[in-house]
FIDRENTI-724922 format. One record per residue (C-alpha): x negated, y, z; chain. Coordinates in steps of 0.1 Angstrom, whole numbers, plus 5000, padded with zeros to 4 digits. Example, Ala and Ser with C-alpha at 12.3 -4.5 7.8 and 13.67 -1.06 7.14 Angstrom:
REM residues 2
+------+------+------+-------+
|   c1 |   c2 |   c3 | chain |
+------+------+------+-------+
| 4877 | 4955 | 5078 |     A |
| 4863 | 4989 | 5071 |     A |
+------+------+------+-------+
***
This chain:
REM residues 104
+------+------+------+-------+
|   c1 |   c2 |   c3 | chain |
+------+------+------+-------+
| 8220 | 1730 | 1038 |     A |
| 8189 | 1710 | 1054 |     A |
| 8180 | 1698 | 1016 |     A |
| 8176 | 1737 | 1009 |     A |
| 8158 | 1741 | 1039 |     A |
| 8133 | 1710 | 1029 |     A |
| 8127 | 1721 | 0995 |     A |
| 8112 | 1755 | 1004 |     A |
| 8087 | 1742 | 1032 |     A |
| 8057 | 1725 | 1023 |     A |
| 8034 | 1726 | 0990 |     A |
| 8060 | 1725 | 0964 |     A |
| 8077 | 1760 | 0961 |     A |
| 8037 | 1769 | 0958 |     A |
| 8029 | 1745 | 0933 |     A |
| 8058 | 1751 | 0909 |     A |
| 8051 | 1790 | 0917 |     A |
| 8018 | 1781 | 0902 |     A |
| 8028 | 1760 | 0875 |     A |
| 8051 | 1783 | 0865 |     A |
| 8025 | 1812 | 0862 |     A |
| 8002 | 1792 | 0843 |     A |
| 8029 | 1780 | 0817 |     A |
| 8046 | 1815 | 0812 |     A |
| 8014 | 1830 | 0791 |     A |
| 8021 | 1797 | 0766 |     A |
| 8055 | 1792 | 0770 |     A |
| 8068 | 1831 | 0767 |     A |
| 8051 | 1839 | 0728 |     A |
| 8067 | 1805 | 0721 |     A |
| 8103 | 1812 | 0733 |     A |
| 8099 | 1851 | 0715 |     A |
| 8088 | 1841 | 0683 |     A |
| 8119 | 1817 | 0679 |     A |
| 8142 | 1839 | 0692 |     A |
| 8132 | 1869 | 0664 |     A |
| 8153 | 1845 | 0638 |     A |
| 8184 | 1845 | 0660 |     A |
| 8180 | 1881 | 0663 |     A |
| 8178 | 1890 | 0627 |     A |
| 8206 | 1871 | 0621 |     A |
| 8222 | 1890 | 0647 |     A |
| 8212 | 1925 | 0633 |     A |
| 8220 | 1912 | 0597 |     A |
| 8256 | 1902 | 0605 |     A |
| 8265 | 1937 | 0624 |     A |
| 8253 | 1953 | 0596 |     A |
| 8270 | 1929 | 0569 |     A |
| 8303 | 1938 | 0595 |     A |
| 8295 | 1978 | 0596 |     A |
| 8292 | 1983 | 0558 |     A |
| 8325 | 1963 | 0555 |     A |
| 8344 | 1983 | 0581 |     A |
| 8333 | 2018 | 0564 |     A |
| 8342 | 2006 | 0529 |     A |
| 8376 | 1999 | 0543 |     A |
| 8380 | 2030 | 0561 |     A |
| 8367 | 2045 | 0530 |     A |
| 8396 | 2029 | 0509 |     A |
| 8422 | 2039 | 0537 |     A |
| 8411 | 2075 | 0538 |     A |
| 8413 | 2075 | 0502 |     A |
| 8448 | 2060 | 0501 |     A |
| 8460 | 2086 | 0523 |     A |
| 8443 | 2115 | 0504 |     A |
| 8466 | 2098 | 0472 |     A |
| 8495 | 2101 | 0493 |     A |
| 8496 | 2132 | 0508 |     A |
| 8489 | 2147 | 0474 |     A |
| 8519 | 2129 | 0462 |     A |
| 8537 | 2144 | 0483 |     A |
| 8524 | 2176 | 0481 |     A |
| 8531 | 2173 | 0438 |     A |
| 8568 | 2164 | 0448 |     A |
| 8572 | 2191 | 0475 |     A |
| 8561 | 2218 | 0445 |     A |
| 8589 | 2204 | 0420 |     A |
| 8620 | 2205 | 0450 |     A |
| 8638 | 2236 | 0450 |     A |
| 8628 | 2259 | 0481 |     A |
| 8664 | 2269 | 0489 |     A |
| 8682 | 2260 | 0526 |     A |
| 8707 | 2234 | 0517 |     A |
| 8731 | 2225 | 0548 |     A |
| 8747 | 2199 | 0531 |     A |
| 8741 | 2170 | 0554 |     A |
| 8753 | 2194 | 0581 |     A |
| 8786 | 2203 | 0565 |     A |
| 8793 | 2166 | 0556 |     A |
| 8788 | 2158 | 0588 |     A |
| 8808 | 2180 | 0603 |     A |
| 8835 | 2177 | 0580 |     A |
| 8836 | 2137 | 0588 |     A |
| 8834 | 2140 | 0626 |     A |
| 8846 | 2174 | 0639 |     A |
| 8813 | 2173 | 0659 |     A |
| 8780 | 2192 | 0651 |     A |
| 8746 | 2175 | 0661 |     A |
| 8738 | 2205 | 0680 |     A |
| 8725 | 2187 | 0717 |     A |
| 8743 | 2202 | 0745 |     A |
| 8722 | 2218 | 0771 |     A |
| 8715 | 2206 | 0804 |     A |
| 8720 | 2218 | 0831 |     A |
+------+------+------+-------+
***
């Protein structure tokens, strides 16, 4: 820890501290102007990645809106009536009816 100690006694902490504060007025415009590529690039590939997410979501919603009204159009053309049948095949296999029993 003495090297830490050394470093911050004596002239040089003040004469980086000044050299620092003269080169920043230079240095920052420099550092800013070729970091505005990097960040239209950045902007430019979120929005390349937005407009691709909400055409797929787009295409999903619009595959589910085909489905449900497929289902819908075969829901129309099935008879209404209560048919049991699965129940009284069932129980005419097993003895048993799916009814749960209740806990207690």
């Amino acid at each position: 820890m003495a090297i830490f100690e050394d470093i911050t006694k004596g002239p040089v902490p003040v004469l980086l501290g000044l050299g620092v504060a003269m080169a920043a007025p230079s240095v920052i415009p420099a550092l800013a102007s070729g970091f505005r590529p990097l960040a239209k690039a950045l902007v430019k590939g979120g929005l390349t990645l937005y407009d691709a997410a909400r055409e797929g979501v787009a295409e999903a919603g619009e595959q589910l809106n085909d489905l449900v009204a497929e289902t819908r159009a075969e829901m129309a053309h099935r008879p209404r009536h209560s048919d049991n049948r699965g129940e009284e095949e069932y129980v005419e296999t097993t003895n048993r009816s799916r009814r749960r029993r209740s806990r207690s």
